[in-house]
Structures are given as C-alpha cells and as structure tokens.
C-alpha positions as CSV (number, residue, x, y, z in Angstrom):
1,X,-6.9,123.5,-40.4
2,X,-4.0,121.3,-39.1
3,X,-6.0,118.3,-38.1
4,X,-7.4,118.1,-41.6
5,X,-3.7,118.4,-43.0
6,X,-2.8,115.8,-40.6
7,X,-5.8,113.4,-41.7
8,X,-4.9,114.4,-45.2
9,X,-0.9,113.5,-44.9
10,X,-2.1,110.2,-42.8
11,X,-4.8,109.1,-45.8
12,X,-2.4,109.4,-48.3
13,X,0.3,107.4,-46.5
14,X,-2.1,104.4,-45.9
15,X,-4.6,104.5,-48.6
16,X,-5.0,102.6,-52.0
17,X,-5.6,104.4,-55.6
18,X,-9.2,103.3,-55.7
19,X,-10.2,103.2,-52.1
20,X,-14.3,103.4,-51.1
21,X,-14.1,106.2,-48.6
22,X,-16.7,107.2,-45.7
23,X,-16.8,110.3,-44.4
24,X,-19.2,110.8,-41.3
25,X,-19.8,114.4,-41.1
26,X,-19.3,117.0,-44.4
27,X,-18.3,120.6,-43.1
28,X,-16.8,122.2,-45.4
29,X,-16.2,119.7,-47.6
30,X,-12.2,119.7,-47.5
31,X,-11.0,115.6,-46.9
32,X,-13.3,114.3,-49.0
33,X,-12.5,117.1,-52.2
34,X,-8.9,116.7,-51.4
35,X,-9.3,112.8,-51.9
36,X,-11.2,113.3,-54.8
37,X,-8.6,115.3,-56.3
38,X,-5.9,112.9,-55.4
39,X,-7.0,109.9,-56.5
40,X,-9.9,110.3,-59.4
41,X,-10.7,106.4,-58.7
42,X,-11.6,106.7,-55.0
43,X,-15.3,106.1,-54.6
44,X,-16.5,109.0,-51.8
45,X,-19.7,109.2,-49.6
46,X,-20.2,111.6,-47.1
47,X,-22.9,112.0,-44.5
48,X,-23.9,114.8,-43.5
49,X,-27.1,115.7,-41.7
50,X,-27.7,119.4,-42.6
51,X,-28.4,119.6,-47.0
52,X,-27.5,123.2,-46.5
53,X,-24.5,122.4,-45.6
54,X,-23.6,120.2,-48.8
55,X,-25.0,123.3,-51.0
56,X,-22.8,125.6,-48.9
57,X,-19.8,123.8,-49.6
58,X,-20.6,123.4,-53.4
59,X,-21.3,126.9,-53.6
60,X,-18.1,128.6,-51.8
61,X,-15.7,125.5,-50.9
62,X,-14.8,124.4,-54.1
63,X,-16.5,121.4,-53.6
64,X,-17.8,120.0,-58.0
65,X,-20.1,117.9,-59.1
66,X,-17.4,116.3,-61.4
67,X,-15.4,114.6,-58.2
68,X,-18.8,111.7,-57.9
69,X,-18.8,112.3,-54.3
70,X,-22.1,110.6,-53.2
71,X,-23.7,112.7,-49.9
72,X,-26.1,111.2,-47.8
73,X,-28.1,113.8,-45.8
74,X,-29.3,111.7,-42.5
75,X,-27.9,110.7,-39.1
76,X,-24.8,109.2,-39.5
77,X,-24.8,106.0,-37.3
78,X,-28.2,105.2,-39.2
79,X,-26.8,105.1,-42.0
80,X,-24.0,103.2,-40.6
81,X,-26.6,100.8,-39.4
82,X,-28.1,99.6,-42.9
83,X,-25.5,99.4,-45.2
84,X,-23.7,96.2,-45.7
85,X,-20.3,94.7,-44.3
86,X,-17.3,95.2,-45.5
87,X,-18.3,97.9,-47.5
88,X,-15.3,100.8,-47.2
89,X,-11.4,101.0,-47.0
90,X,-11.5,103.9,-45.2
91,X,-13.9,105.6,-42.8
92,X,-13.1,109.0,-41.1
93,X,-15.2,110.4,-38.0
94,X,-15.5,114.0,-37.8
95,X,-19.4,114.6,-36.3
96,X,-19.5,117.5,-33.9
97,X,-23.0,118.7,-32.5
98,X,-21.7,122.5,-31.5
99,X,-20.6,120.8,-28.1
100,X,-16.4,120.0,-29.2
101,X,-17.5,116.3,-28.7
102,X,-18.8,113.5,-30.2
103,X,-22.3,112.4,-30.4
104,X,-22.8,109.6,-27.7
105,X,-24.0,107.2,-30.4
106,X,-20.9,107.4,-32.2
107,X,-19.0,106.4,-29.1
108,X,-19.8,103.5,-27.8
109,X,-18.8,100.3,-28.0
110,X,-21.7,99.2,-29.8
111,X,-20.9,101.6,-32.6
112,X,-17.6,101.0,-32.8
113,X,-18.2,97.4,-33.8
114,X,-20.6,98.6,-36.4
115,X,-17.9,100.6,-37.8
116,X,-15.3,97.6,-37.9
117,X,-18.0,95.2,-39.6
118,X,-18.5,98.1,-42.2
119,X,-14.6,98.1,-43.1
120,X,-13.1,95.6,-45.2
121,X,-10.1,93.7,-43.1
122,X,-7.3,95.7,-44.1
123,X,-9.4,99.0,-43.9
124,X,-8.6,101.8,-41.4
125,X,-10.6,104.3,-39.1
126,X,-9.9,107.4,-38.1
127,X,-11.4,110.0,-36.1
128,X,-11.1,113.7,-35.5
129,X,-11.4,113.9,-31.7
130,X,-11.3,117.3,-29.6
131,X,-10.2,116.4,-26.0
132,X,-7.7,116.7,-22.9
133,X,-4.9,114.2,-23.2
134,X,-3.6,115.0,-19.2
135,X,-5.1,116.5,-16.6
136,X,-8.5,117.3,-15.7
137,X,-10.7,116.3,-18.2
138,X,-8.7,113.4,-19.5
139,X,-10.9,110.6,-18.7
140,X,-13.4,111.5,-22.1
141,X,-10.5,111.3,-24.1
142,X,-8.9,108.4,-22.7
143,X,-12.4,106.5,-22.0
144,X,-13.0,106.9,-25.9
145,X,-9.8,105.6,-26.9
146,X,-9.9,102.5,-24.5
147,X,-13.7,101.9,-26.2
148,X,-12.2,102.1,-29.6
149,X,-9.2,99.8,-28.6
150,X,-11.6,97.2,-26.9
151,X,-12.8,96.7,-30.8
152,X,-10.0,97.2,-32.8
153,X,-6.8,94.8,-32.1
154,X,-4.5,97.6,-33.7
155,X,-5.0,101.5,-32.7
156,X,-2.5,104.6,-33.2
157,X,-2.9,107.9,-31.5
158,X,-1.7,111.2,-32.7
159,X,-1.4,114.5,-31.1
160,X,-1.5,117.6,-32.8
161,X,0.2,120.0,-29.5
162,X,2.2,117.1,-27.6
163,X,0.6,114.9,-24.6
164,X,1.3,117.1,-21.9
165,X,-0.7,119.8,-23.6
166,X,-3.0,120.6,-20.5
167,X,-6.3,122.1,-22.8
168,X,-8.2,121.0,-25.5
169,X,-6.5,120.2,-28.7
170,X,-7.4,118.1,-31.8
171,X,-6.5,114.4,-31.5
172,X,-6.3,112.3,-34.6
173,X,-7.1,108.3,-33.2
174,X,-6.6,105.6,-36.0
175,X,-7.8,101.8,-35.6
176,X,-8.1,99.1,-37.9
177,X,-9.1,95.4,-37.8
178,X,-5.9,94.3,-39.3
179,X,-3.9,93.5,-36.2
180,X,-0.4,94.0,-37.7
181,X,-1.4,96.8,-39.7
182,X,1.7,99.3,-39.7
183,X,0.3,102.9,-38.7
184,X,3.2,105.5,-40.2
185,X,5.0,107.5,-37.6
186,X,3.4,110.8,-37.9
187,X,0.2,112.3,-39.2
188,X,1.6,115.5,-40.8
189,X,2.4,117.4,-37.9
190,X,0.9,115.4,-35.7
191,X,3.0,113.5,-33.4
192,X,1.9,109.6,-32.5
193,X,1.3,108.7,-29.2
194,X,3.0,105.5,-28.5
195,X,0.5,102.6,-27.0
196,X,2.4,101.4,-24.2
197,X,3.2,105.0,-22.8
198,X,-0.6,105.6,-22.6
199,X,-2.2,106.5,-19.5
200,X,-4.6,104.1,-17.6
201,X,-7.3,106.4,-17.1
202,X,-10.4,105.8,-19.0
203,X,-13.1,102.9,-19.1
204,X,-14.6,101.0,-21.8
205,X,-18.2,103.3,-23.0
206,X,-20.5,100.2,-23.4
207,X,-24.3,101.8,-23.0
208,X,-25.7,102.1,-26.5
209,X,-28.7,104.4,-26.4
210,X,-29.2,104.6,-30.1
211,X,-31.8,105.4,-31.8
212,X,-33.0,106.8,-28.5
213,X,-30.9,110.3,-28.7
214,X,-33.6,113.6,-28.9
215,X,-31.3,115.1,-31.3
216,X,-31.3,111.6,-33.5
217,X,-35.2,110.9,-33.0
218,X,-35.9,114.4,-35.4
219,X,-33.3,114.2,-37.4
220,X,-34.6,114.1,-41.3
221,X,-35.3,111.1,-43.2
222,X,-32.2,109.8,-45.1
223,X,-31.9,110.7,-48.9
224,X,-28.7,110.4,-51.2
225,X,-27.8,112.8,-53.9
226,X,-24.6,111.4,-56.0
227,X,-22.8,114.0,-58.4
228,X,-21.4,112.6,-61.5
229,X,-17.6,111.9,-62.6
230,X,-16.4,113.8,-65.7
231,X,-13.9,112.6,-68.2
C-alpha cells in the first residue's frame, strides 16, 4: 500500500537504530515487521484490539515470533492512558473502525497531549489519516490537523495524490514536540504540504468523551502477549 511505503520511507529517514516504537492499530502487521527487519534493536508494541487479528497476521503476513514485537490486545487510547511518560521515539496512528476515519477519542485535543507526554522530546508522531484536503469535506481533515498542531509546536503534512486532489486520499500528518525538529521533504511518494500554504479551514477538536465511546465501553480487557527475539 503506498501510504505504508510512505510511512516506511519517512521512519527510516527520521528514526534511530534502537528506537521504542508504538504502533496504534496492527492490520496486517506490515510497519511494525518491516521495522523489525530493519533495525533488530528497535523495541515494538503494537495495539491492536481484535487477537484474531494478531494470529491472522502471524499466520499469512509473515509476521514471527523471533522480531520481539510486544502486542497489546485492548483499546488503544487506554492503553495510551496508563503507561508512563516519555516512554517511545516513535508512535504511528493507524486506528480505523470500518468508517475511513479515526475513532473520536484518538482525535481530540485531549489525546493528542497524551500522545506528546508519551514521546520522549525528540520523538515523532505520525498518523495515517483518510480525508479531503479541498473541497467539500475538508473541514475533518483540516480540523484534525489544526488539533494536532495546537499540541505539537512542529507538524509536517504529506499528501499522497497532491492538495487539490478533490476525494478521499491517504494523508500522512507528522508532529513532534521538538520544535526545530527537521521533517525530510518527502515521505516516499508522498508529497509534503508546506505549513504556511495551508488552508484556514478547520477548528481545534477539544471535547474529550473518553472512556465514554459505546464502541470503547465493550471493548475487551487489555492483555499483552510479547514474542521473543532470536539470535
């Protein structure tokens, strides 16, 4: 898929050998494997709500029990909640409930700042958004991206079919507390956005109704399962 080529390309510009990595949301598996294989030091944990979906992608992704990746099956922003500060280098957002969107508790500006304490200051977030950069519809996208600026004092945007693109395409939107931090120029072929041509549409998302979501109130109690390294 091109945005996770793009996230891939962008990691491995801006990353460390030995990062701590959190992946919000598991799929397939693909960013955090790719990692693994990349940098055998990198210490991965992914959550991921549905266990079937962690046996599904050790079963036909390619996804072994020798890369250490740590999976957490629970809601992600919970889990987000109780671990400590300053815990990863890099966290990547890619939570989708069927809908093409985000889950509203990953969103706000409340979580936002939740996901800054949890990096360490020269750590970097990015997120796989699905959205309308112009035109009807915009104001999602653009609303997100003002919430996520709000937080972070540096934030990069990348495109993945150009901004005038009038449907839905997947957006790559970087941030990170460091506020000279030097975002690279592209994301694979993904093309970045620059700040000050951004349009003005969009407000700040600060109404925070976690934990009080249906779909979070029956979601399963958390429990980790960590796979261990190989020489």
């Amino acid at each position: 898929l091109p945005y996770i080529a793009a996230a891939e390309q962008w990691l491995a510009e801006t990353a460390t050998p030995g990062d701590s990595y959190l992946f919000l949301g598991g799929g397939a598996y693909t960013l955090p494997r790719r990692v693994a294989e990349r940098d055998s030091g990198a210490r991965i944990t992914v959550v991921e709500l549905d266990p079937e979906v962690t046996r599904t992608a050790y079963r036909f992704f390619g996804l072994r029990r020798q890369y250490g990746i740590a999976s957490v099956h629970g809601d992600a922003r919970a889990y987000v909640e109780r671990v400590p500060d300053s815990e990863f280098d890099r966290i990547f957002v890619d939570v989708y409930s069927g809908h093409e969107s985000l889950p509203y508790s990953l969103v706000t500006r409340e979580a936002f700042t939740a996901l800054e304490r949890r990096l360490h200051p020269g750590g970097t977030l990015a997120l796989n958004v699905i959205g309308v950069t112009a035109g009807e519809g915009e104001r999602r996208l653009w609303s997100l991206v003002r919430t996520v600026r709000d937080v972070f004092p540096a934030v990069a945007l990348y495109t993945h079919l150009g901004r005038d693109y009038p449907e839905r395409q997947n957006v790559l939107l970087t941030a990170s507390p460091k506020i000279d931090w030097s975002f690279p120029a592209q994301a694979g072929i993904f093309e970045r956005w620059p700040e000050a041509e951004w349009p003005a549409a969009g407000t700040i998302v600060f109404r925070d109704l976690f934990p009080a979501e249906p779909a979070e109130r029956s979601a399963p109690r958390e429990r980790e399962t960590r796979a261990s390294k190989t020489p």
